[in-house]
C-alpha positions as a Markdown table, in Angstrom:
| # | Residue | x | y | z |
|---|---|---|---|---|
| 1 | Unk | 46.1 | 9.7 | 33.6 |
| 2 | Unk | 43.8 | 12.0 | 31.5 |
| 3 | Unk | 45.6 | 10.5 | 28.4 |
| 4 | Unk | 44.6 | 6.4 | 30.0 |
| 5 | Unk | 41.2 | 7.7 | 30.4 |
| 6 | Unk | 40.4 | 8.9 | 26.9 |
| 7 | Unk | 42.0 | 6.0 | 25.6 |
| 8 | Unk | 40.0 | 3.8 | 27.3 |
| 9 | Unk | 37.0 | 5.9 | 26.9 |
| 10 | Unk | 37.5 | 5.6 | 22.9 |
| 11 | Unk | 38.2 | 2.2 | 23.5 |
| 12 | Unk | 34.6 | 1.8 | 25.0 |
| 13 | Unk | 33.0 | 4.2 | 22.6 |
| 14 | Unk | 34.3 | 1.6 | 19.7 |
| 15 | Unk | 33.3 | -1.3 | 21.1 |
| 16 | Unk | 29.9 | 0.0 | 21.8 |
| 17 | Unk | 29.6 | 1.0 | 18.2 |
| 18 | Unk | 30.7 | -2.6 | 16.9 |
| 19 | Unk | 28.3 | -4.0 | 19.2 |
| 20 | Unk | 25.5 | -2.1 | 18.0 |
| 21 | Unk | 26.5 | -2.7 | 14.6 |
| 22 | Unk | 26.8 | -6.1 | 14.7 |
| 23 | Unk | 23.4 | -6.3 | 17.0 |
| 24 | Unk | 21.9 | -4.3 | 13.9 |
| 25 | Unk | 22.9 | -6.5 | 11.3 |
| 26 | Unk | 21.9 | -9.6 | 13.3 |
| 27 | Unk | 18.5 | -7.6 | 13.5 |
| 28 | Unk | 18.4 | -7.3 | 9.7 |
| 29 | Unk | 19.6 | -11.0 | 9.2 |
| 30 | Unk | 16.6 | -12.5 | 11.4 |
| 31 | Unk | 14.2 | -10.3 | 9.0 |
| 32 | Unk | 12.4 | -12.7 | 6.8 |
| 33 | Unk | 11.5 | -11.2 | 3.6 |
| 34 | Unk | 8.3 | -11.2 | 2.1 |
| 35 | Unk | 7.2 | -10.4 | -1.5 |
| 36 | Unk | 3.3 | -10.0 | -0.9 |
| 37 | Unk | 1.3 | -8.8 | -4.0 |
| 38 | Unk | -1.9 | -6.2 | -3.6 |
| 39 | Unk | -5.0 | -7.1 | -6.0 |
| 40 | Unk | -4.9 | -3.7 | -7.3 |
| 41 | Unk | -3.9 | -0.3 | -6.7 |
| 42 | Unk | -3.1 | 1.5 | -3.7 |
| 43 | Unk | -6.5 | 2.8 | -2.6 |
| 44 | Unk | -9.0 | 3.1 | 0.3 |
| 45 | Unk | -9.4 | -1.0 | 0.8 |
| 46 | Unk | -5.8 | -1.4 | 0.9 |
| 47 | Unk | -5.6 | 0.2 | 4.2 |
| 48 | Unk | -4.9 | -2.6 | 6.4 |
| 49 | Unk | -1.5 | -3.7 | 4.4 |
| 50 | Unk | -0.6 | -0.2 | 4.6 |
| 51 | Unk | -1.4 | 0.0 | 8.3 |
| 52 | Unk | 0.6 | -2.6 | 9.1 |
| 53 | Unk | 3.6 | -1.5 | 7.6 |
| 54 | Unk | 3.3 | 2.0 | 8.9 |
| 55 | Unk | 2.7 | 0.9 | 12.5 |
| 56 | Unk | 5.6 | -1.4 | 12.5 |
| 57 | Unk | 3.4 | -4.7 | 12.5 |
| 58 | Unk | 5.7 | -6.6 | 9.7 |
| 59 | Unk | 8.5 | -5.8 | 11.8 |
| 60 | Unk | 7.2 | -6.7 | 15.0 |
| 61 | Unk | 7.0 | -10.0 | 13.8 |
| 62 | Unk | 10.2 | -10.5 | 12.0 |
| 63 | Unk | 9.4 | -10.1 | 8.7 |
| 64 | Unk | 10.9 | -7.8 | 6.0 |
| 65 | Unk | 7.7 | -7.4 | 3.7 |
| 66 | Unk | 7.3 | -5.7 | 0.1 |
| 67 | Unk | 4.0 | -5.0 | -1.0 |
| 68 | Unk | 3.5 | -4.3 | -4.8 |
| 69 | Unk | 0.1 | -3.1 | -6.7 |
| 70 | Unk | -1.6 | -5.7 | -9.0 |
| 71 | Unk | -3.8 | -5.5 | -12.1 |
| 72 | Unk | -6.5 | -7.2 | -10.7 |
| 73 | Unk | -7.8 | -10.0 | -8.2 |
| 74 | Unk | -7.1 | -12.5 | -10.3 |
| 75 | Unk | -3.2 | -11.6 | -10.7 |
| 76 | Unk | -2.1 | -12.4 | -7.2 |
| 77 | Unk | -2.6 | -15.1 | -7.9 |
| 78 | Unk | -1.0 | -16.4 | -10.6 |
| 79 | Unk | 2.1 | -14.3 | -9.0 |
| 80 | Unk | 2.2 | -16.3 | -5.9 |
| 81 | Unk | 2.1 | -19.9 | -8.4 |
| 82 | Unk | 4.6 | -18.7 | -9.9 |
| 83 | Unk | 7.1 | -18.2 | -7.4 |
| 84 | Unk | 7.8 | -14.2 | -7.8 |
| 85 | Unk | 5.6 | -13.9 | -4.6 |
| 86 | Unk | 4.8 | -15.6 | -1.5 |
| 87 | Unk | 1.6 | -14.0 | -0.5 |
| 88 | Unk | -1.2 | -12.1 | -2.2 |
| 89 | Unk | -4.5 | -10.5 | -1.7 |
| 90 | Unk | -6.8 | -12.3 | -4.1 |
| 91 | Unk | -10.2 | -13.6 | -5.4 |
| 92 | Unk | -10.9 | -17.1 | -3.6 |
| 93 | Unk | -13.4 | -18.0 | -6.1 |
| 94 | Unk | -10.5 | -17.5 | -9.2 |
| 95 | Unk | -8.0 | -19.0 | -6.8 |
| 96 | Unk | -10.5 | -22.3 | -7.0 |
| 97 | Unk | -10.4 | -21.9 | -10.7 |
| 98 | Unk | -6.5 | -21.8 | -11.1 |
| 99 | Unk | -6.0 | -24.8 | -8.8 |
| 100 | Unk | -8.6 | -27.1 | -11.0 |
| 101 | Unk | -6.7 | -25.7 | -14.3 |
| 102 | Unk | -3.4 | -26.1 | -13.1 |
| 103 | Unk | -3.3 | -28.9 | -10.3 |
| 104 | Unk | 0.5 | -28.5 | -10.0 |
| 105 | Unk | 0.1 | -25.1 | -8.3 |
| 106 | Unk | -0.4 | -25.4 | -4.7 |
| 107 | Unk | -1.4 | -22.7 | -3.3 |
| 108 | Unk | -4.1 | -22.2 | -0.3 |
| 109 | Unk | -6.1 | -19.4 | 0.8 |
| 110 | Unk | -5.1 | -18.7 | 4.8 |
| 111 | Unk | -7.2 | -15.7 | 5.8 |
| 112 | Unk | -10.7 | -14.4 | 4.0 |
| 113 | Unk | -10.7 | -10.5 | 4.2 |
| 114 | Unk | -14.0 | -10.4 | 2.1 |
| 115 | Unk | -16.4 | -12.3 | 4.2 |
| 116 | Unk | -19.1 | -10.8 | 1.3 |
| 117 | Unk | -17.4 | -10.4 | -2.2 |
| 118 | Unk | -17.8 | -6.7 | -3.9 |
| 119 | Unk | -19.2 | -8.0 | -7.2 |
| 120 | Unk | -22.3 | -6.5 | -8.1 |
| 121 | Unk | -24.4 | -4.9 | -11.0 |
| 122 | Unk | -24.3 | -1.3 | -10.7 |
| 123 | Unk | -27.1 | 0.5 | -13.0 |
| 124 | Unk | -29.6 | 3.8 | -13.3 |
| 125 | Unk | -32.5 | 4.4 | -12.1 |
| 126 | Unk | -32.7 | 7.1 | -15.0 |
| 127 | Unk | -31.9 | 3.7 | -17.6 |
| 128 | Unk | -34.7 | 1.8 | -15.4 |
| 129 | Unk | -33.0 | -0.1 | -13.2 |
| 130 | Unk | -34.2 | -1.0 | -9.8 |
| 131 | Unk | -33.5 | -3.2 | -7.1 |
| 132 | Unk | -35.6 | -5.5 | -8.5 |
| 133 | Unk | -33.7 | -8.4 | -10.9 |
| 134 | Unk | -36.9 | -8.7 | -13.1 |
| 135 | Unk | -35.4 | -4.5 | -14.7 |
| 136 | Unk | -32.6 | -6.2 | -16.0 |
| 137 | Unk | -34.7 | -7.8 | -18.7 |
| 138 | Unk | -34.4 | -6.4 | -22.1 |
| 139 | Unk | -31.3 | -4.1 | -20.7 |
| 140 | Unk | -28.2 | -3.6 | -21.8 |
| 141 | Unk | -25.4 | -4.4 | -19.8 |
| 142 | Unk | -21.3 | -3.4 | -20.1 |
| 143 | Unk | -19.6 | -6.6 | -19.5 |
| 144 | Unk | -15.7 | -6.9 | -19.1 |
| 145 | Unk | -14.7 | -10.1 | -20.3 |
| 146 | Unk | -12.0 | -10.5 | -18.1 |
| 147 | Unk | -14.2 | -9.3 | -15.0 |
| 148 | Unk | -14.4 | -11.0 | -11.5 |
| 149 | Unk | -18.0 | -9.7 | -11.3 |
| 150 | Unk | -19.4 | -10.9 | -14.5 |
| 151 | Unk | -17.8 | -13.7 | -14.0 |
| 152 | Unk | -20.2 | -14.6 | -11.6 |
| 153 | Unk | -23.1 | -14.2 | -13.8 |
| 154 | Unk | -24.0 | -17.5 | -14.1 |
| 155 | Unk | -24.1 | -17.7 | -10.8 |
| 156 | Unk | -26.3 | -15.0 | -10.6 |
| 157 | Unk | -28.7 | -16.2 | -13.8 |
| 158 | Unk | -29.1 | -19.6 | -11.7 |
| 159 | Unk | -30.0 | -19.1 | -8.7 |
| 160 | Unk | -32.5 | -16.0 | -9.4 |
| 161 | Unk | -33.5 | -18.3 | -12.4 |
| 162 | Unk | -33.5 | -15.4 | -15.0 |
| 163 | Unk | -33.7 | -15.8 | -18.8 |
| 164 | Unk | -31.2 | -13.2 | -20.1 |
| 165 | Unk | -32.3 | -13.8 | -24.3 |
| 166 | Unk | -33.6 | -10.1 | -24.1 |
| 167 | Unk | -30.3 | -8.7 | -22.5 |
| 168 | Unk | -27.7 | -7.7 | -24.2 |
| 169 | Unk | -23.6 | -8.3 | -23.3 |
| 170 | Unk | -21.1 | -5.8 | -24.3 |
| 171 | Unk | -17.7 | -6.5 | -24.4 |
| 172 | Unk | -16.0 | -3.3 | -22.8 |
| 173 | Unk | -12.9 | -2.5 | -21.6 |
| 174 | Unk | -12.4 | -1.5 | -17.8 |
| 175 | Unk | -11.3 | 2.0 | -18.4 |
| 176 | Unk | -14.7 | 3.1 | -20.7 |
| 177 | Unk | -16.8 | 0.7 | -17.9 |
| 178 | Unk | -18.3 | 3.4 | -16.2 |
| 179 | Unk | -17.8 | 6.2 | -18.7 |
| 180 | Unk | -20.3 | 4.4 | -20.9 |
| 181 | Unk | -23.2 | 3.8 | -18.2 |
| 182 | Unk | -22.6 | 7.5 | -17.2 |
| 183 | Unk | -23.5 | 8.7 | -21.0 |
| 184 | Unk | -26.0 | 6.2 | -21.1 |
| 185 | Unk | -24.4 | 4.0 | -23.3 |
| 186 | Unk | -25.3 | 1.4 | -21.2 |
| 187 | Unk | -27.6 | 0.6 | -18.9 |
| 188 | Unk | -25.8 | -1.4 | -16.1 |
| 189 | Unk | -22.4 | -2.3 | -15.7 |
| 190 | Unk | -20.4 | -5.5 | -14.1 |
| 191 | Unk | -17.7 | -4.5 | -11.6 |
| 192 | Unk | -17.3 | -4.3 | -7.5 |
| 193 | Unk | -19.2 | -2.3 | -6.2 |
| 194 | Unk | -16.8 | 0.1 | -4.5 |
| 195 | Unk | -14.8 | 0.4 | -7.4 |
| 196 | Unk | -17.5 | 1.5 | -9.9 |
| 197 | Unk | -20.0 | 3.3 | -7.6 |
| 198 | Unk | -17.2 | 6.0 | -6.4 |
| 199 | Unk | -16.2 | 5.9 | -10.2 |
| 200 | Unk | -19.4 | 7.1 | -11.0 |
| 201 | Unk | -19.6 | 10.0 | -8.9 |
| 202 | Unk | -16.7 | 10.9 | -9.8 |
| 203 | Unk | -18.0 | 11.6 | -12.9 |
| 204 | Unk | -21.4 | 13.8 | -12.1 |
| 205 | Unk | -23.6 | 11.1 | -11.9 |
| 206 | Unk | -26.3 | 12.0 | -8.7 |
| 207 | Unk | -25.9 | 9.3 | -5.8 |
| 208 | Unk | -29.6 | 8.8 | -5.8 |
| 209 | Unk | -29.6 | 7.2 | -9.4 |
| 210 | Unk | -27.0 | 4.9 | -8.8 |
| 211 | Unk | -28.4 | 1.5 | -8.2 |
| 212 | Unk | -25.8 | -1.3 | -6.8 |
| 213 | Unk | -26.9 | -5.0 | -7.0 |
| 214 | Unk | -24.6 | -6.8 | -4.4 |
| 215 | Unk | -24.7 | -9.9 | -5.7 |
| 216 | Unk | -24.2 | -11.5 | -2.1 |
| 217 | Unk | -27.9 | -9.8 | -1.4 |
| 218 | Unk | -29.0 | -12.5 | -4.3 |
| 219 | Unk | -28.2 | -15.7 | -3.4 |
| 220 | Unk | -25.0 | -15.6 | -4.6 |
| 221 | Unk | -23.1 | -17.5 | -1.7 |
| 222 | Unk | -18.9 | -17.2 | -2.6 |
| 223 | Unk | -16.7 | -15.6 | -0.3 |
| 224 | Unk | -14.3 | -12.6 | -2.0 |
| 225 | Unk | -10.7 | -11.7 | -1.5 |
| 226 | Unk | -8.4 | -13.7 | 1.0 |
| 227 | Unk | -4.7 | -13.7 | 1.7 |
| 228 | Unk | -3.4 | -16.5 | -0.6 |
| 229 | Unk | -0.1 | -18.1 | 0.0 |
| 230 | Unk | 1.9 | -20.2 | -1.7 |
| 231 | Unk | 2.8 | -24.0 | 0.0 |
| 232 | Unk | 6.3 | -24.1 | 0.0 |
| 233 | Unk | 6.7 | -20.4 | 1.2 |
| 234 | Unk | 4.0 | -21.9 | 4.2 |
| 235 | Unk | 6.0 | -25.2 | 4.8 |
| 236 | Unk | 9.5 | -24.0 | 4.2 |
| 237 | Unk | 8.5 | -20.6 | 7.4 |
| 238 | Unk | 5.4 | -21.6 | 8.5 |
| 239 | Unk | 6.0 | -19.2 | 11.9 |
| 240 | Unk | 6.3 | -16.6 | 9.0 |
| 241 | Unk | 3.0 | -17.0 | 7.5 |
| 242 | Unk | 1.5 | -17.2 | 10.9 |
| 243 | Unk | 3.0 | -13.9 | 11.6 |
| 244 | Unk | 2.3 | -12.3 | 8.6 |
| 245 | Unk | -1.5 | -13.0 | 9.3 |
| 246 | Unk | -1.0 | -11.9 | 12.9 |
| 247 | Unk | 0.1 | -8.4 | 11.6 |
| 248 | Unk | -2.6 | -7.9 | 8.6 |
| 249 | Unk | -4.9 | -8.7 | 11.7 |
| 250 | Unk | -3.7 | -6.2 | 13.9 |
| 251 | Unk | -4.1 | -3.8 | 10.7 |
| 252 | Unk | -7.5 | -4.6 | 10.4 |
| 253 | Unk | -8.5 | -3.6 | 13.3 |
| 254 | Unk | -6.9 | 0.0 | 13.3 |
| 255 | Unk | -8.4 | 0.3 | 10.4 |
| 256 | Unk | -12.1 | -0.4 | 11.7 |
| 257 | Unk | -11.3 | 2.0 | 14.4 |
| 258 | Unk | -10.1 | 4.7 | 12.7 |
| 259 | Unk | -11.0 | 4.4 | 9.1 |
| 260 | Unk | -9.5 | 8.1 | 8.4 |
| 261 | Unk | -5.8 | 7.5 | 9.4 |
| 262 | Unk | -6.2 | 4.3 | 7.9 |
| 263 | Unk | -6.6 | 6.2 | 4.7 |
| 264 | Unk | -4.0 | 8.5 | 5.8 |
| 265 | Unk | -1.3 | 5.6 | 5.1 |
| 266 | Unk | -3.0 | 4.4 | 1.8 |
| 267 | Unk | -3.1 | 8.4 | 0.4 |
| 268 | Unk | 0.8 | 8.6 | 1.2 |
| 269 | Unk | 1.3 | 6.1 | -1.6 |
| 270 | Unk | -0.8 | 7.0 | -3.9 |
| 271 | Unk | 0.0 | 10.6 | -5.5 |
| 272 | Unk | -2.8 | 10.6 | -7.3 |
| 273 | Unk | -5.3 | 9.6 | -4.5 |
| 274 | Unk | -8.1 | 11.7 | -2.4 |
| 275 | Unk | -9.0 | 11.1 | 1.1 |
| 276 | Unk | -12.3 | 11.9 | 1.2 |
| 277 | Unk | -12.9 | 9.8 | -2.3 |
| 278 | Unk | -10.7 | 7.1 | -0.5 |
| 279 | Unk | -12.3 | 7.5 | 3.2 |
| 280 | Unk | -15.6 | 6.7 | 1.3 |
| 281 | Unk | -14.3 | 3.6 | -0.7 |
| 282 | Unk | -13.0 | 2.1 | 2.2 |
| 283 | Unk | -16.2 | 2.5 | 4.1 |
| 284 | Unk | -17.9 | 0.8 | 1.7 |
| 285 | Unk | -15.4 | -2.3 | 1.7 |
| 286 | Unk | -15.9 | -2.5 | 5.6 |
| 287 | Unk | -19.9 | -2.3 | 5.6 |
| 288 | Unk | -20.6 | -4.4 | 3.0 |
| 289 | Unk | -17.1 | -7.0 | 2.2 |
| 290 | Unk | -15.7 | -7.2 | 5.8 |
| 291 | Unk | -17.4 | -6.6 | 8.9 |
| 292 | Unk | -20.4 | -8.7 | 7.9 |
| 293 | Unk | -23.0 | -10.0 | 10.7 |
| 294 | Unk | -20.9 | -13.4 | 10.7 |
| 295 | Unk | -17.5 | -12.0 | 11.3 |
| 296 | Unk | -18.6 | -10.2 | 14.7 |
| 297 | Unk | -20.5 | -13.1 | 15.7 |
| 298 | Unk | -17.3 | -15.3 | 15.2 |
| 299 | Unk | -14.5 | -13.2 | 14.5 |
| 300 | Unk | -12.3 | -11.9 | 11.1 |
| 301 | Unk | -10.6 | -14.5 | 8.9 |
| 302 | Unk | -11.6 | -17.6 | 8.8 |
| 303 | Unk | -15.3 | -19.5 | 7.4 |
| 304 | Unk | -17.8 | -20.9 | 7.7 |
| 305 | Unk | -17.2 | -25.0 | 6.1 |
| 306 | Unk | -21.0 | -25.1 | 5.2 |
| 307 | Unk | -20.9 | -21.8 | 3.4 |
| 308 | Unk | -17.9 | -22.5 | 1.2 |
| 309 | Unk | -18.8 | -25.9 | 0.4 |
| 310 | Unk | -21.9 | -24.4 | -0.9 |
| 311 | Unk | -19.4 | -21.9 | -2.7 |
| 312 | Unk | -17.8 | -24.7 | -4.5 |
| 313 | Unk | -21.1 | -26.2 | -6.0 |
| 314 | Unk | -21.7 | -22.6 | -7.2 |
| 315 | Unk | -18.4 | -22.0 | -8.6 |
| 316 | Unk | -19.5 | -25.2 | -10.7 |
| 317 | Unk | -21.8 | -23.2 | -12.1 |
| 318 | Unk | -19.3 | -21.2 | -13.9 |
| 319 | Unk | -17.2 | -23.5 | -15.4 |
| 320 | Unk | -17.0 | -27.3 | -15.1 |
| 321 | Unk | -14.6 | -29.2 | -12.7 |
| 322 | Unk | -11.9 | -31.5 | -13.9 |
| 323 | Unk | -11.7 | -32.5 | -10.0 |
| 324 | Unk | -14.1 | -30.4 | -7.6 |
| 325 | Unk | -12.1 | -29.9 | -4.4 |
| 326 | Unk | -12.8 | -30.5 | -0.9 |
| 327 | Unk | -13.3 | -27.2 | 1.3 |
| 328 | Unk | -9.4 | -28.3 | 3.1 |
| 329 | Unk | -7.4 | -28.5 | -0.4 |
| 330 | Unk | -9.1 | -24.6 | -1.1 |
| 331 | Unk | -8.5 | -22.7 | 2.6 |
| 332 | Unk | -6.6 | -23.9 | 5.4 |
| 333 | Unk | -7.4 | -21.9 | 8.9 |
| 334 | Unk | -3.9 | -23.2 | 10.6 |
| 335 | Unk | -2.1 | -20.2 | 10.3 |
| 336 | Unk | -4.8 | -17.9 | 11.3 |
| 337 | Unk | -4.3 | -16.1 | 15.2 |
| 338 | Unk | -6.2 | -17.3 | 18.2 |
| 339 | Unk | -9.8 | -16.5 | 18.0 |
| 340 | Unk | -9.9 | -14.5 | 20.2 |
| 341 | Unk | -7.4 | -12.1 | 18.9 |
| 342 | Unk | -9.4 | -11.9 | 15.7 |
| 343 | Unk | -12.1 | -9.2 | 17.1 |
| 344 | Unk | -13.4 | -6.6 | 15.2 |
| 345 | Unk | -16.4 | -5.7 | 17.3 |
């Protein structure tokens, strides 16, 4: 009798154990993958994507997700177009630009994270530059040719109808950007504003002579970095993108409640990172790029038509179109979650 009931006991035990495994692997099959690419490195304003993975949100919504560091805004970009990733945090406004250059890639923007873009001109008052646009004159300005800020400079020139002939442009590379205005071998650089103001600190030079020129405070009307995705990915698992935004929503909003174990989950996977330099980086991002006045009047995500149509005519500025788009072939906001779970306040 002992003998029947171990046997069947073991005989239960095993099937319990097949069950689970094959209840685990049917777990792991209905796990979609998804290869999503970060606009840069892990740091402060990467928090939501790390948020969400820690916290399970990927997962919740069935959906395996990788998430590698990029070289810039721009790279997501051409990532996603290419096929090596489905998803990307990137630059809208060089997102435009790729589409009109190469109208075989179709990709779309599906969620705006930057309501305001970080690109700004960050100067000294010690070099004598104010707030004001008329101190740029006769200045002498660090200009990475391959940056998303300077980019913009047209932009800028336009509508605050400035003659630049008495500036002058130097061609520098991102890592001496900062380094050079700190030794005053410049006397304002191009670059985001979060980025180059914590860089500066970091190397001795006094908050109070740091001047940073949003150019969003200027006229300049683009939106900033958005979750781009690419079509087939969106009409091959449409539930998948819809999920994936669901999630990075959910992460946004831990991360504008708690912005310090946000940081926590960005710090983790970053060896070389500091919270408090982090913490502070990430502030920024959400005062300035993300929790704008318009996103907690109407919630995180989407836009405002009227805006980025008036985005596209400025983008003209920059470069000219071979075939301007319409606001609907840019951003789509069909994939974005109900309004009213897009809430930040």
């Amino acid at each position: 009798m002992f003998a029947d009931r171990s046997t069947k006991a073991r005989w239960i035990t095993g099937m319990l154990a097949g069950a689970a495994v094959l209840l685990g692997s049917a777990s792991a099959q209905a796990q979609t993958p998804v290869r999503f690419s970060l606009d840069w490195r892990w740091e402060g304003p990467a928090a939501p994507f790390a948020v969400a993975i820690d916290k399970g949100y990927f997962k919740a919504e069935g959906l395996d997700v990788t998430i590698d560091p990029a070289a810039g805004s721009r790279e997501p970009i051409s990532r996603v177009a290419s096929g090596t990733y489905d998803a990307g945090f990137g630059d809208v406004n060089s997102l435009v630009r790729f589409r009109d250059e190469n109208p075989g890639a179709d990709i779309k923007a599906v969620m705006v994270i930057y309501d305001r873009p970080p690109f700004a001109l960050i100067g000294r008052k010690s070099r004598g530059i104010t707030k004001e646009v008329s101190s740029l004159q006769g200045k002498k300005l660090g200009a990475p040719a391959a940056d998303g800020a300077y980019a913009q400079w047209p932009i800028f020139k336009a509508v605050n109808k400035i003659d630049d002939s008495t500036m002058k442009f130097e061609n520098v590379g991102f890592p001496v950007r900062e380094p050079m205005l700190a030794q005053g071998e410049v006397d304002a650089v191009f670059g985001f504003s979060m980025s180059s103001y914590i860089n500066l600190k970091s190397r001795g030079v006094p908050a109070d002579d740091i001047v940073v020129m949003l150019m969003s405070d200027y006229g300049v009307d683009l939106y900033g970095n958005t979750i781009i995705v690419s079509q087939k990915f969106a009409q091959e698992k449409p539930e998948a993108v819809k999920g994936l935004l669901r999630a990075i929503m959910k992460g946004v909003q831990d991360t504008v409640k708690d912005p310090s174990s946000a940081v926590d989950s960005v710090i983790k996977r970053n060896d070389v990172a500091k919270k408090d330099v982090e913490l502070e980086r990430l502030k920024m991002v959400l005062e300035q790029n993300m929790i704008t006045p318009w996103v907690k009047e109407n919630g995180f995500g989407g836009i405002d038509k009227e805006r980025f149509a008036k985005a596209l005519d400025q983008i003209g500025l920059t470069f000219t179109y071979k075939n301007k788009p319409e606001v609907g072939a840019v951003f789509t906001e069909e994939f974005l979650p109900a309004a009213d779970q897009r809430k930040v306040n």
